[in-house]
ZAVEXGU-913462 format. One record per residue (C-alpha): residue in three letters; x, y, z negated. Coordinates in steps of 0.25 Angstrom, whole numbers. Layout:
BEGIN
<lummar><residu>ALA</residu><xx>X</xx><yy>Y</yy><zz>Z</zz></lummar>
...
This chain:
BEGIN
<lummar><residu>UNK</residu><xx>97</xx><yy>118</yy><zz>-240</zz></lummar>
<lummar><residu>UNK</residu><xx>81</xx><yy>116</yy><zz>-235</zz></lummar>
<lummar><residu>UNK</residu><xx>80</xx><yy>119</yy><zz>-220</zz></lummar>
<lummar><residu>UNK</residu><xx>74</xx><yy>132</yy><zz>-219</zz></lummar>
<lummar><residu>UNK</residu><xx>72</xx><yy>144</yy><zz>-213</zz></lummar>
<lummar><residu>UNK</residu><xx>82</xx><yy>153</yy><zz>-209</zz></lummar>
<lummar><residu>UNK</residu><xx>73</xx><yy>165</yy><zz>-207</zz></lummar>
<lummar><residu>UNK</residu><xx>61</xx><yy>173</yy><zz>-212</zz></lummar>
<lummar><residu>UNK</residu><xx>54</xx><yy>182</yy><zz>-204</zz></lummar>
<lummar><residu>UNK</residu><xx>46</xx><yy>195</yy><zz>-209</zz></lummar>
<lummar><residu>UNK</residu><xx>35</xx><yy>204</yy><zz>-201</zz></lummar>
<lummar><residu>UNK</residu><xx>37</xx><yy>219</yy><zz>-206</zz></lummar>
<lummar><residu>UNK</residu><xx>24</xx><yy>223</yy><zz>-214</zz></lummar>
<lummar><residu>UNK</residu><xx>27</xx><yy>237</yy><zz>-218</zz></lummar>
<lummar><residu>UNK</residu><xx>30</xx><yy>232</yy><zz>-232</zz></lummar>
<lummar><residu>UNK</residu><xx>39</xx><yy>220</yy><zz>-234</zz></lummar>
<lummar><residu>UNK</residu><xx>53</xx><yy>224</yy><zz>-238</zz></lummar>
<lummar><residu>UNK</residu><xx>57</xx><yy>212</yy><zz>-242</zz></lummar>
<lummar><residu>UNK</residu><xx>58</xx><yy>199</yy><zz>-236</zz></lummar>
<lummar><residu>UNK</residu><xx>60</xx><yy>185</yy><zz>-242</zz></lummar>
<lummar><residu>UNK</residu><xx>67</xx><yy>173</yy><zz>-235</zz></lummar>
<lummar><residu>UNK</residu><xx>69</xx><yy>159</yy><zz>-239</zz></lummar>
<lummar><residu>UNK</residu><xx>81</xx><yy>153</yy><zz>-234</zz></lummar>
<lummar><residu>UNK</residu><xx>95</xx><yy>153</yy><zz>-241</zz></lummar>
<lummar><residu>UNK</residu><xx>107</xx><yy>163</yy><zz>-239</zz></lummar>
<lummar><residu>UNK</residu><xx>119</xx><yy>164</yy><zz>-247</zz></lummar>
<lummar><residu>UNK</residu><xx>121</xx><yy>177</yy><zz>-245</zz></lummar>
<lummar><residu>UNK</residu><xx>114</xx><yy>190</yy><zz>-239</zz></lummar>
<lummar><residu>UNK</residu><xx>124</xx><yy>189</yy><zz>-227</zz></lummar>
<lummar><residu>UNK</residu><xx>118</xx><yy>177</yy><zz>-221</zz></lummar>
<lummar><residu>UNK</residu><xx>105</xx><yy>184</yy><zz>-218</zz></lummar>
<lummar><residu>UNK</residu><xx>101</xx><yy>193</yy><zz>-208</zz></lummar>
<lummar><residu>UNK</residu><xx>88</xx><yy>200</yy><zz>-207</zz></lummar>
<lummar><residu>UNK</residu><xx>85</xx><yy>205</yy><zz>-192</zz></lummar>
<lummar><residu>UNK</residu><xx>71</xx><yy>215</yy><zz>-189</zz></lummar>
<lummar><residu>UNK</residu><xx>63</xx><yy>214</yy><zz>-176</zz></lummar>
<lummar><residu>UNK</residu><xx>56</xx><yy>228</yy><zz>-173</zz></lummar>
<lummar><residu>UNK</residu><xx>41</xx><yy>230</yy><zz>-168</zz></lummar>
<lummar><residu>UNK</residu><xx>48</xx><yy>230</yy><zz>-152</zz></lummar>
<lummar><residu>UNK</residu><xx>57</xx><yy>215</yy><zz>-154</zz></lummar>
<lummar><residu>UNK</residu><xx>71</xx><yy>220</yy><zz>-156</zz></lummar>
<lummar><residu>UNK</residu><xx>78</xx><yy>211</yy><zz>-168</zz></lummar>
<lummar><residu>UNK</residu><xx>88</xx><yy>216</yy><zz>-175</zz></lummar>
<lummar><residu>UNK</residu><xx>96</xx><yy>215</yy><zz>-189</zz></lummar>
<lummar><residu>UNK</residu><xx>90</xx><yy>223</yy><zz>-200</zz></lummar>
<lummar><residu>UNK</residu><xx>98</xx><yy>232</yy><zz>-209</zz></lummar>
<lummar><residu>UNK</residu><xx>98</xx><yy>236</yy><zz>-223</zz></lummar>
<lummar><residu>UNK</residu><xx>91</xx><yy>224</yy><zz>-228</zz></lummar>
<lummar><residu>UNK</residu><xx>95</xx><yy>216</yy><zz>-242</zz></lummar>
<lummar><residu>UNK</residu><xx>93</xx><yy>203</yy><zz>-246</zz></lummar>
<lummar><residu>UNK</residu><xx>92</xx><yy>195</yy><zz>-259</zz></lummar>
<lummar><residu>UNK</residu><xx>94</xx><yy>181</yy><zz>-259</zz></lummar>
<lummar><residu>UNK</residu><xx>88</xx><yy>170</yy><zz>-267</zz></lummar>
<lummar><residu>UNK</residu><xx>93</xx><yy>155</yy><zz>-266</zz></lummar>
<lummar><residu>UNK</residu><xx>84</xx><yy>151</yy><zz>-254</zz></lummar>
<lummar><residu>UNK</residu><xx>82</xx><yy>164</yy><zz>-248</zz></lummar>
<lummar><residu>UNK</residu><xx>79</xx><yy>178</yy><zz>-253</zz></lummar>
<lummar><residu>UNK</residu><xx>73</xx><yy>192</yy><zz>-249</zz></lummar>
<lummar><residu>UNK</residu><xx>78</xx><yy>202</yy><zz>-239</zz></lummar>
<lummar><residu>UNK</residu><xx>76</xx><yy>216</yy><zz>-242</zz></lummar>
<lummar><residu>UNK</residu><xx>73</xx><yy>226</yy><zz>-228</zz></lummar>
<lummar><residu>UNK</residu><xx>70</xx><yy>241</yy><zz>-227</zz></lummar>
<lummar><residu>UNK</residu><xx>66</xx><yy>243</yy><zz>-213</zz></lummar>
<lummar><residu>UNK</residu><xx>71</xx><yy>259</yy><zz>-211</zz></lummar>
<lummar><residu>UNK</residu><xx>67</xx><yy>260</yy><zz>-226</zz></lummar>
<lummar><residu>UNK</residu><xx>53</xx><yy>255</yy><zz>-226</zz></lummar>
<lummar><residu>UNK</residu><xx>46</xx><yy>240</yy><zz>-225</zz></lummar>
<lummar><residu>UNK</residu><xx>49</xx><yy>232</yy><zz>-212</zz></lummar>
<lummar><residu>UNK</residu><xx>36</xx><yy>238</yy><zz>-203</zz></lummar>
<lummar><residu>UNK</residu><xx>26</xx><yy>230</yy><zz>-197</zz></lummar>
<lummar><residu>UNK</residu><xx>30</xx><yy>224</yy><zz>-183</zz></lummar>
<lummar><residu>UNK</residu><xx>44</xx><yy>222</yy><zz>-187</zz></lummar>
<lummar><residu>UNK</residu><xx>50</xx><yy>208</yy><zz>-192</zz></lummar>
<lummar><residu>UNK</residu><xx>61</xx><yy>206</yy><zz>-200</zz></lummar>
<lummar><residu>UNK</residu><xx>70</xx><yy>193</yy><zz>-201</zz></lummar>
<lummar><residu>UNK</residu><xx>78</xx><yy>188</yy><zz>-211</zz></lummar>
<lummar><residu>UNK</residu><xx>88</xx><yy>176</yy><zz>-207</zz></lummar>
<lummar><residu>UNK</residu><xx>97</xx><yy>168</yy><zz>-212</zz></lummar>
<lummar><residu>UNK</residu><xx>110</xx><yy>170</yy><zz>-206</zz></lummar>
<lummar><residu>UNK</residu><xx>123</xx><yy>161</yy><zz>-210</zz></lummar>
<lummar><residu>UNK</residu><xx>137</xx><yy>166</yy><zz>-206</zz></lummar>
<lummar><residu>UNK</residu><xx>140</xx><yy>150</yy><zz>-201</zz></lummar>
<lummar><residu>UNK</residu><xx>152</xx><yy>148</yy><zz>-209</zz></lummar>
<lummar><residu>UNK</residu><xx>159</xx><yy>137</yy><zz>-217</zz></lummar>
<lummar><residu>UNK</residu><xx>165</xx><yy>143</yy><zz>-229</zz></lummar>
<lummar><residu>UNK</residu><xx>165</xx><yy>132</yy><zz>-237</zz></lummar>
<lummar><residu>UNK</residu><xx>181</xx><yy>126</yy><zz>-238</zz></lummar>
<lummar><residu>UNK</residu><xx>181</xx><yy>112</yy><zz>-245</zz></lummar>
<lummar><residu>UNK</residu><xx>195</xx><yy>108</yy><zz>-248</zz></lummar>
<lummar><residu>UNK</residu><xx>199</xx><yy>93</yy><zz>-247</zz></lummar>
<lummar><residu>UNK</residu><xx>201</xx><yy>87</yy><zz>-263</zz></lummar>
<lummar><residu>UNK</residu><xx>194</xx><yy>99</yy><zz>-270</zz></lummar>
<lummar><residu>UNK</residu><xx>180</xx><yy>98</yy><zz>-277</zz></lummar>
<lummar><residu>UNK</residu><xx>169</xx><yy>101</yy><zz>-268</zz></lummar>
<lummar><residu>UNK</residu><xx>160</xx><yy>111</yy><zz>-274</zz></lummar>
<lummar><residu>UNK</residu><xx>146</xx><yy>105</yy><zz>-271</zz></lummar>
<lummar><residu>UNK</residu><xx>140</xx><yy>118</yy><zz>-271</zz></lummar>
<lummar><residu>UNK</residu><xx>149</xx><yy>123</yy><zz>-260</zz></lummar>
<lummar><residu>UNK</residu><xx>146</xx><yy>112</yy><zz>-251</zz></lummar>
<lummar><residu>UNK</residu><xx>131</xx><yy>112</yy><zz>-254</zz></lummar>
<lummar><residu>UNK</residu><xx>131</xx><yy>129</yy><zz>-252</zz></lummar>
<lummar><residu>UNK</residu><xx>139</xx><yy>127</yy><zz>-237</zz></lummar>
<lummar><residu>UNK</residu><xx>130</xx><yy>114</yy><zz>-235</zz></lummar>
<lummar><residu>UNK</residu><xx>118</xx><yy>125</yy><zz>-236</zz></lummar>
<lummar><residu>UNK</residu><xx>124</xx><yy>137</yy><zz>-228</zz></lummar>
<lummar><residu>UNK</residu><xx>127</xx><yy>126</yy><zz>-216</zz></lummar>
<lummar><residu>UNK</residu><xx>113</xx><yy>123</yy><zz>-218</zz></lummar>
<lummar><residu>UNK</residu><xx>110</xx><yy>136</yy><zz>-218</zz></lummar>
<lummar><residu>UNK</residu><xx>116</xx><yy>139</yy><zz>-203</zz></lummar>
<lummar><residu>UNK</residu><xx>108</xx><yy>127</yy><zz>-196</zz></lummar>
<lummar><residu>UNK</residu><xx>95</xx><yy>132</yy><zz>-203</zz></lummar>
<lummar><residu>UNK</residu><xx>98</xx><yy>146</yy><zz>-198</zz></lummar>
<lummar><residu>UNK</residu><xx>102</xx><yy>141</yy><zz>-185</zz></lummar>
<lummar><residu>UNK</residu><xx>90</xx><yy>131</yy><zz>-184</zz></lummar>
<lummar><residu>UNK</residu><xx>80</xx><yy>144</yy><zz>-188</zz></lummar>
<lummar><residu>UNK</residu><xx>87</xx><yy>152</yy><zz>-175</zz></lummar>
<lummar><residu>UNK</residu><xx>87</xx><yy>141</yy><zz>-165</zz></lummar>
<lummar><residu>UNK</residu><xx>72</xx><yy>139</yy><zz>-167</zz></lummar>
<lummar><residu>UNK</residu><xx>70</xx><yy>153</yy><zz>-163</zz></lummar>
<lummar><residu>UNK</residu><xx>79</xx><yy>150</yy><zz>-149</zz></lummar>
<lummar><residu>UNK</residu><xx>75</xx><yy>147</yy><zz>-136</zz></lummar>
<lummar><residu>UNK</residu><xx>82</xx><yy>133</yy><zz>-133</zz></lummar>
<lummar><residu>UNK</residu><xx>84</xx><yy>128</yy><zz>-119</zz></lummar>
<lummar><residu>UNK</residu><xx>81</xx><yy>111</yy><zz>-116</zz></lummar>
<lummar><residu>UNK</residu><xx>96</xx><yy>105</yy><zz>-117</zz></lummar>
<lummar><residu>UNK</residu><xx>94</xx><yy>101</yy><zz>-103</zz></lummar>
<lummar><residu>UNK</residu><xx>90</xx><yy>114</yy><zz>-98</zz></lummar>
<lummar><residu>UNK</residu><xx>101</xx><yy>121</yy><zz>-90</zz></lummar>
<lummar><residu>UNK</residu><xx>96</xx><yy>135</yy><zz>-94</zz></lummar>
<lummar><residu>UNK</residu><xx>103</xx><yy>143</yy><zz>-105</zz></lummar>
<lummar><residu>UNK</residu><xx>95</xx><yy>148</yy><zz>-115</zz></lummar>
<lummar><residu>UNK</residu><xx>100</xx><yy>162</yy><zz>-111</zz></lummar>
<lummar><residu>UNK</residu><xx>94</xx><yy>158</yy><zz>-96</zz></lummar>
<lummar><residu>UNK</residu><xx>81</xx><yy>153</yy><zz>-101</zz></lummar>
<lummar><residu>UNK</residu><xx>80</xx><yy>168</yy><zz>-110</zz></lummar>
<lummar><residu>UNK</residu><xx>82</xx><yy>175</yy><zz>-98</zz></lummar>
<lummar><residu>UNK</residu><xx>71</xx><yy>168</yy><zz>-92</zz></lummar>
<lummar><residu>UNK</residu><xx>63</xx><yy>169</yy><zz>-101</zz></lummar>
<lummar><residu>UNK</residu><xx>65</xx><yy>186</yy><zz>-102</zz></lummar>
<lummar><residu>UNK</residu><xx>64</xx><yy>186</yy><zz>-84</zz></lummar>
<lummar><residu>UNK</residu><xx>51</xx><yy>178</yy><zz>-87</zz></lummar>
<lummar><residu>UNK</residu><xx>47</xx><yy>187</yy><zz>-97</zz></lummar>
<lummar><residu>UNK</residu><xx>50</xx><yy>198</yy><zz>-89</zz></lummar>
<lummar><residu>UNK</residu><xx>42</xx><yy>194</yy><zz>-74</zz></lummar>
<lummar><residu>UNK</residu><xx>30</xx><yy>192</yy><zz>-84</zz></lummar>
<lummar><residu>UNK</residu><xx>32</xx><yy>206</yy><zz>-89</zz></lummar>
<lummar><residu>UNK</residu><xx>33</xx><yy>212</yy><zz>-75</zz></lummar>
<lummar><residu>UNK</residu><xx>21</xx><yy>204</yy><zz>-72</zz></lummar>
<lummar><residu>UNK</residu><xx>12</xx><yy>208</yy><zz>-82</zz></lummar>
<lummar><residu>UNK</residu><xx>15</xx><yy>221</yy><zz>-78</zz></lummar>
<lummar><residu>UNK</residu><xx>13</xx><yy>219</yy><zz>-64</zz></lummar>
<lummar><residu>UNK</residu><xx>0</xx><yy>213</yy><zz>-68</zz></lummar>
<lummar><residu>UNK</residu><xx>-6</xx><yy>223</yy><zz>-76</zz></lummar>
<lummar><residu>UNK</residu><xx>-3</xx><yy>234</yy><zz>-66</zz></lummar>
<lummar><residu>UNK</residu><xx>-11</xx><yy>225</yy><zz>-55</zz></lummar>
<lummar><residu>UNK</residu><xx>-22</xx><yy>226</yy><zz>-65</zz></lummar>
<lummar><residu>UNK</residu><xx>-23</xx><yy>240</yy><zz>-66</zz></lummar>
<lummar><residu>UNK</residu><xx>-22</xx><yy>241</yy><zz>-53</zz></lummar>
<lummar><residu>UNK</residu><xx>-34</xx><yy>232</yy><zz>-51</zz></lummar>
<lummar><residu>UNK</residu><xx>-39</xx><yy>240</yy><zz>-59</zz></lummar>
<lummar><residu>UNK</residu><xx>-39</xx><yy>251</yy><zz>-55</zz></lummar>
């Protein structure tokens, strides 16, 4: 199992219905295709169909009938259930093929978990803030700069004026 990716990312073009990506599933259930409108709200698409291939395969996606429209994105991730299904029973002949295929899917679960934890805010291991505490930071700072960009441009104006 080559480390790979464990998501492929699209920007809605008005045309696209279809959209390839390149890393293994076993089975449809292991992916999941989530859209982010125009506005920044993500959340799971509906309707889609997939066909897969050995190391990857083609997601299919009607977006309310139609191509995906511009200023909409559309990701499709790999996303294992994390189970162990695979029983080996002691003084039996072990299929190599069943080891090698749960070897993958374990491989599998750290790529798609290596793919999501580059996307995260970490905090230093000494640091006694949560991540949660340094979010909310982040969003309070956020806000003040907002208020004050606000603030700031009516001063302007009423320079201005």
């Amino acid at each position: 199992m080559p480390r790979g990716v464990s998501r492929a990312v699209y920007a809605g073009n008005g045309q696209a219905v279809e959209f390839p990506f390149f890393f293994k599933v076993w089975e449809e259930a292991q992916l999941s295709v989530l859209l982010t409108a125009p506005t920044g709200e993500t959340a799971a698409a509906t309707g889609w169909t997939a066909e897969l291939e050995e190391d990857g395969g083609t997601v299919r996606y009607l977006h309310n009938g139609a191509p995906l429209p511009e200023g909409w994105k559309l990701a499709v991730m790999r996303d294992m259930p994390f189970t162990q299904e695979v029983d080996l029973v002691t003084g039996t002949r072990f299929d190599p093929e069943v080891i090698e295929t749960a070897l993958d899917m374990a491989a599998a679960e750290r790529q798609q978990l290596r793919e999501r934890l580059a996307r995260a805010v970490v905090v230093a291991p000494t640091d006694e803030k949560s991540a949660e505490d340094l979010l909310g930071d982040i969003v309070a700072s956020r806000n003040t700069a907002v208020n004050s960009a606000t603030a700031a441009a009516a001063s302007a104006t009423a320079a201005a004026a």
